[in-house]
Structure formats: C-alpha cells, structure tokens
N, C-alpha and C positions, 0 to 999 in steps of 0.2 A: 504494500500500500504506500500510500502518500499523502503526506498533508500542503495542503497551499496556502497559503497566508497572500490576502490582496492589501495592498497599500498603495495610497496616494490619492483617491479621493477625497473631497471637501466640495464646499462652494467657489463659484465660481460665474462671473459675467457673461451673457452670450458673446460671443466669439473669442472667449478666450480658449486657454489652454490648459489642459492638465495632462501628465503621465502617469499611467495605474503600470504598477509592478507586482507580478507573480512569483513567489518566492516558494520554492519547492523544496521538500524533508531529503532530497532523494535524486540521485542523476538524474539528469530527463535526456539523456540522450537515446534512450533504448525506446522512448516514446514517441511514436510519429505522427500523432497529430494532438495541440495543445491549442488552446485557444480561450476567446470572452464571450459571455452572454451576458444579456440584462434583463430588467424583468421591473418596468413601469409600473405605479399604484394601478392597479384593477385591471391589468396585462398579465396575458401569460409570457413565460421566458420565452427570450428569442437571442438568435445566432448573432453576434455583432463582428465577428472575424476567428478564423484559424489559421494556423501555419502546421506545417507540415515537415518533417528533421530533414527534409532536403530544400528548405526555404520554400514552398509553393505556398500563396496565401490565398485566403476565397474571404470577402466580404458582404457584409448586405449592404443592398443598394442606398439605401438610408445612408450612411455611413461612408460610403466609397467614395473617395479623396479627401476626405477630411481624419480619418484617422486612420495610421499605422500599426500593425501587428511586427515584431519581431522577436527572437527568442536567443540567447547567450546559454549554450547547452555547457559552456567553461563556469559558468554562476548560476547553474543550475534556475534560471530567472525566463519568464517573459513579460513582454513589455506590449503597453496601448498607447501609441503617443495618439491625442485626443485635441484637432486642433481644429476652428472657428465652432467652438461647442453654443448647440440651438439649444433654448427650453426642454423641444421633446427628447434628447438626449439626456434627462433625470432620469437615473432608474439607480438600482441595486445592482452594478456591476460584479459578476463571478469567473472566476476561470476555472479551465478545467479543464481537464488532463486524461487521455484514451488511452484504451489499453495496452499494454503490454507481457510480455510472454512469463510473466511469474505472478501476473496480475488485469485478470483480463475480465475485466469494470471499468465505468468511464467513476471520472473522480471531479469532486466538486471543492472549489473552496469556500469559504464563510461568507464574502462577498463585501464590498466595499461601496460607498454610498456616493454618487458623483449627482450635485446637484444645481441647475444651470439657471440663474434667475437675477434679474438686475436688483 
C-alpha cells in the first residue's frame, strides 16, 4: 500500500495561481499511472488530469491549458501546477495512485481544499 499526503491548497483570487503537491509513503516509480481529481459541493468526483511513468498526460477539457500535471518519481512526488484558476475550479482536490504489481487497488489521498473567490 500507500499513503498520499496532498499539500498546497488554500484560497486564492481568480486567475491566480496555486501548486498542489503529492507526496507519497513509497517509490512511485513501479506505478504507471498517478494522477488529480476533485469533487465540487453537490458534484460527484471527477478526473482533473493523469500522467502516466512514461510522461503521457490526459486532461479534462475544463482544465486543459490552464493546468499542469507532472511527476518527480526521484521525490517520490507529483505535482498540479494550477494556473488562471476560475471560481468553478473550488472543489476538494485528491490524488491518486493505480495499481501496481504487489498492490493492485487504485489508492486515494485525504485530499486538499483549493478555493477560488475574490
């Protein structure tokens, strides 16, 4: 197993900026695909980007060009760079982590609060 710890959520002006960091108990190199969701007051979770341990990343439309997925498998870390952030960009940011070969569950972390509002 694995634990994820999300940090770097807070408030925050529309179109500013924030970077959420995923900090993992555990290599993530054996894992190949990691990624964010979020999960708005009276929404269900939904996909906000993954990558993939040979760099390939998939976003949702909402989101694409405005934020960044990438993963440092040397810091065991991945990273949301999170930039002209809208309103509907509040939610309960989590990441999460797919299976792997001594551990084949997808894994969730606590989840981190990013909240967009003048």
């Amino acid at each position: 197993q694995v634990q994820l710890v999300e940090s770097g959520g807070g408030l925050v002006q529309p179109g500013g900026s924030l970077r959420l960091s995923c900090a993992a108990s555990r290599n993530i190199f054996s894992i190949n695909v990691m990624g964010w969701y979020r999960q708005a007051p009276g929404k269900e979770r939904e996909l906000v980007a993954t990558i993939t341990g040979r760099g390939g990343t998939n976003y949702a439309d909402s989101v694409k060009g405005r934020f960044t997925i990438s993963r440092d498998n040397a810091k065991n870390t991945v990273y949301l760079q999170m930039n002209s952030l809208k309103p509907e960009d509040t939610a309960v940011y989590y990441c999460y982590a797919g299976p792997w070969s001594t551990s084949p569950f997808d894994h969730w972390g606590q989840g981190t609060q990013v909240t967009v509002s003048s």
